[in-house]
C-alpha positions in Angstrom: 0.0 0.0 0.0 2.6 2.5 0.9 4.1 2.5 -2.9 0.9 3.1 -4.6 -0.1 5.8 -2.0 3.9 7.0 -3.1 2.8 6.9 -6.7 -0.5 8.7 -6.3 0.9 12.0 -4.1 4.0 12.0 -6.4 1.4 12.1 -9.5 -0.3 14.9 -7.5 2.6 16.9 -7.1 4.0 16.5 -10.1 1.0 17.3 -12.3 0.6 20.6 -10.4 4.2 21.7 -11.8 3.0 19.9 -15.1 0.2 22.6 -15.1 2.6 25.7 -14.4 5.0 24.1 -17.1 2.6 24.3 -19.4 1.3 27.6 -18.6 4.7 28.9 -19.7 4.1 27.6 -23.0 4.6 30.7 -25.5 4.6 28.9 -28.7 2.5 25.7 -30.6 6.0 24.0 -30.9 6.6 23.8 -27.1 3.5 22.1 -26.1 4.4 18.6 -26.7 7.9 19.0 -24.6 6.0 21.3 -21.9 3.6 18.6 -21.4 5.6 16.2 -20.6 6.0 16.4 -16.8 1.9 16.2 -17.0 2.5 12.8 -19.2 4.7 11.6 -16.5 2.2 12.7 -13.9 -0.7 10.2 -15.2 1.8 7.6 -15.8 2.4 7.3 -12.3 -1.2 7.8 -11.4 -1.6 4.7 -13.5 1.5 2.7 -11.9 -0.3 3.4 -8.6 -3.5 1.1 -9.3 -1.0 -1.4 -10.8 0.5 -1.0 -7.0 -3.4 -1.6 -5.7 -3.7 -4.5 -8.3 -0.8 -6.5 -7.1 -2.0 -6.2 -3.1 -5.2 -7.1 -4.5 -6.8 -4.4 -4.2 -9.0 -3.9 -7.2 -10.2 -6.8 -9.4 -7.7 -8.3 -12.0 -9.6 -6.5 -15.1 -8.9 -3.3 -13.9 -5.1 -4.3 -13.3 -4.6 -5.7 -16.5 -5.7 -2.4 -17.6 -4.1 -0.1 -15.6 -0.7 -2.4 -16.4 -1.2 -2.2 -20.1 -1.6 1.5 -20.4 1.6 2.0 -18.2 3.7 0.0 -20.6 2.1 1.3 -23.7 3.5 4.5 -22.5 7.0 3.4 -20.9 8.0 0.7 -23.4 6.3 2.0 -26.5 5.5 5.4 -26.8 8.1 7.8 -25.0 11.0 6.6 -27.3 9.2 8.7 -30.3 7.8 10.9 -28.1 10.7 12.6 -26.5 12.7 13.0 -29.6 9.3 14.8 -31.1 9.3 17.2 -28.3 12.8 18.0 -28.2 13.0 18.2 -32.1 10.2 20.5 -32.5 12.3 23.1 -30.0 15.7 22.9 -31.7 16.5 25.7 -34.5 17.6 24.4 -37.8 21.3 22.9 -37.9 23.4 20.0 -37.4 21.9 19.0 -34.4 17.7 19.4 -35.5 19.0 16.5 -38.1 20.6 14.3 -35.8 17.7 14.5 -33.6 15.1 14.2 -36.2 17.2 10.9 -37.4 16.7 9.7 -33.6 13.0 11.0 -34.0 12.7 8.0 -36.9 13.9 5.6 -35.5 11.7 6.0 -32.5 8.8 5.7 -34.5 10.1 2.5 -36.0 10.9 1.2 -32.3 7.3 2.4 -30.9 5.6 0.6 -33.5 7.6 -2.5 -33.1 6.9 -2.3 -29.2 2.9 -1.5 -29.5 2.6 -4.3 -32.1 4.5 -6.8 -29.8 3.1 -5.4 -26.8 -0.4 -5.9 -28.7 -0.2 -9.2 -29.5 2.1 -10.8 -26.5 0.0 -10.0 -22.2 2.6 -8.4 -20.5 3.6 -10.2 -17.1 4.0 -7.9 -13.9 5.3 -9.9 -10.5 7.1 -8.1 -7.6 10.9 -8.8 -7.5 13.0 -7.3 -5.1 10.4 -4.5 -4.1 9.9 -3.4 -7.0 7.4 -3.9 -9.8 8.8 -5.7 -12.8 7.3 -5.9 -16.3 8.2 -8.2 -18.5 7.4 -9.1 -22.4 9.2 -11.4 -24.4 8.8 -8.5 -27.4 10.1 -6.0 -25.8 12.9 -7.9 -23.5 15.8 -7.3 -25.9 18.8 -6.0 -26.2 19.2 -3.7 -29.2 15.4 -2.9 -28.3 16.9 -1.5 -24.9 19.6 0.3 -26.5 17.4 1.6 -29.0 15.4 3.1 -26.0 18.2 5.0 -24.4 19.7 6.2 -27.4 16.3 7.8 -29.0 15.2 9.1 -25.6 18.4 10.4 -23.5 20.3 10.7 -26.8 17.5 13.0 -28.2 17.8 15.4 -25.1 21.5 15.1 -24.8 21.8 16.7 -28.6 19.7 19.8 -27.9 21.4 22.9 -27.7 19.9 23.8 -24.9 22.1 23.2 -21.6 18.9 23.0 -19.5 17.8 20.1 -21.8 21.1 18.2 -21.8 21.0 18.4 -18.2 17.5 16.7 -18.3 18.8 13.8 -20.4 22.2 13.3 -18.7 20.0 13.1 -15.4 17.5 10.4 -16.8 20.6 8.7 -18.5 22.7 8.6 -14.8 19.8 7.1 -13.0 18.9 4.6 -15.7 22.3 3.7 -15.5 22.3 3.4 -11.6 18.6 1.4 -11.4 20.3 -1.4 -14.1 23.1 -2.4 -12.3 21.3 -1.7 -8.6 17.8 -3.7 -9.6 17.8 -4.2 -13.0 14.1 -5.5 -12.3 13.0 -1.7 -11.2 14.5 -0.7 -15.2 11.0 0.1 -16.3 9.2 1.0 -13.0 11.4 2.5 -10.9 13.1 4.4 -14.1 9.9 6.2 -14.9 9.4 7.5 -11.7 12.5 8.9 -11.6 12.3 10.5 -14.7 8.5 11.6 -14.0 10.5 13.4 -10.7 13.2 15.2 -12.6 10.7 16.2 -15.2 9.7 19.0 -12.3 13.0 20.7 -13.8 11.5 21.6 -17.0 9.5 24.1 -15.2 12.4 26.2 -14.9 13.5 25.7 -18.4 9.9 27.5 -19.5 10.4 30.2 -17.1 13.3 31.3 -19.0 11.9 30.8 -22.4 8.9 32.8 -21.2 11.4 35.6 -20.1 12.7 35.7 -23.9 9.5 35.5 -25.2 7.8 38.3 -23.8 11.0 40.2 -24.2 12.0 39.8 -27.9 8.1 40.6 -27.9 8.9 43.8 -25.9 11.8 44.8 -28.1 9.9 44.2 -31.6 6.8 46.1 -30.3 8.6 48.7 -28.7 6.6 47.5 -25.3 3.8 45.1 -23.6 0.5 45.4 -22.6 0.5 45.9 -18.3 -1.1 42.1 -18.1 2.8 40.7 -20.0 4.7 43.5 -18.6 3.8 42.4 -14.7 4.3 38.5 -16.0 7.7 39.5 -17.1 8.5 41.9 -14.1 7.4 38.6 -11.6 9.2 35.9 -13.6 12.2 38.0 -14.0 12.7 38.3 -10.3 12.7 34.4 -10.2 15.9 32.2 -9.8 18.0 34.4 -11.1 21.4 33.1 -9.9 20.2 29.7 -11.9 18.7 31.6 -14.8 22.6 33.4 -15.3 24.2 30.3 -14.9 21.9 28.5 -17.7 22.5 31.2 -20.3 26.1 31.5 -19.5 26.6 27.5 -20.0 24.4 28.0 -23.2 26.5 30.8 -24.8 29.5 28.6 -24.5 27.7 26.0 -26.9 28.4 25.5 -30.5 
């Protein structure tokens, strides 16, 4: 009981910051990345009733359910997904089309995992206190790989410094979960990763800032509702928001 309880306030908590991430959104092309700390959110909502399902808590339907819409998402989905998000962000250059060629083969990899997550039940037991999902379609090797490289690759290419520091997080911890409890690898992973997507709200902030001013700057001023937003969200984090920009100016 105490991990699905863990699961549901963490879902709580972290769709809350998912709603002020994406409140930050000043562009179409940021939604899908600014959403993704809300995507994490209901993931772990769902991975909470898995929790109920395996103390027997609800009826097996409903953890069937709640089991196959958490590995739709974990297994099959997010290696096309984050790629998406971070390519729509990235201005054109070198690094758009390396992260547009991680993009594609994402997609091929999240069709190959729904289709044999489709047609094969995924099994979920309790090893080592952790949940542990297993498919024989998706239990592979260069599938694995596949995953890491698409989804912390993806974020590791951006230009952005904040970004890179997103992926090089969620690339340290996958790193520490497989050779701690290799059984947690898609559990405990995306709970981490739904944790650190909290940081992304900080990424927004600062886009916001540069947003409203290049607006400012192009129209000569704001109207008093965006010049108050950007007065109030330039007196946050500062000392981080320097830092960021100065590691970003040092990048090619």
């Amino acid at each position: 009981m105490f991990f699905a309880i863990l699961n549901f306030t963490l879902s709580g908590a972290i769709f809350v910051v998912g709603l002020l991430t994406l409140n930050k959104v000043s562009t179409p092309k940021e939604v899908v990345f600014a959403s993704l700390p809300l995507f994490f959110a209901l993931h772990q909502f769902t991975q909470g009733f898995v929790w109920l399902g395996m103390e027997g808590l609800i009826n097996h339907r409903a953890l069937e359910m709640a089991e196959t819409l958490f590995v739709f998402y974990a297994q099959g989905i997010l290696q096309f997904l984050v790629p998406l998000a971070v390519w729509l962000l990235e201005p054109k250059g070198w690094r758009k089309s390396l992260i547009g060629a991680l993009m594609l083969l994402g997609a091929f990899l999240t069709a190959y995992s729904l289709y044999g997550l489709s047609i094969r039940p995924t099994e979920v037991s309790v090893v080592n206190g952790v949940l542990y999902y297993y498919n024989p379609m998706t239990d592979k090797l260069w599938l694995g790989l596949g995953y890491v490289l698409t989804t912390c690759g993806s974020l590791m290419l951006s230009r952005s410094i904040a970004i890179q520091l997103f992926g090089w997080l969620n690339f340290i911890g996958l790193s520490i979960i497989y050779l701690v409890n290799p059984y947690g690898l898609t559990s405990v992973w995306c709970l981490y990763a739904a944790v650190v997507s909290v940081l992304l709200y900080f990424y927004f902030v600062e886009r916001r800032i540069a947003f409203l001013q290049a607006i400012r700057k192009k129209q000569h001023g704001l109207s008093k509702r965006l010049e108050k937003e950007l007065a109030s969200l330039a007196h946050r984090y500062p000392k981080l928001r320097e830092r960021i920009a100065k590691y970003n100016r040092l990048l090619p």
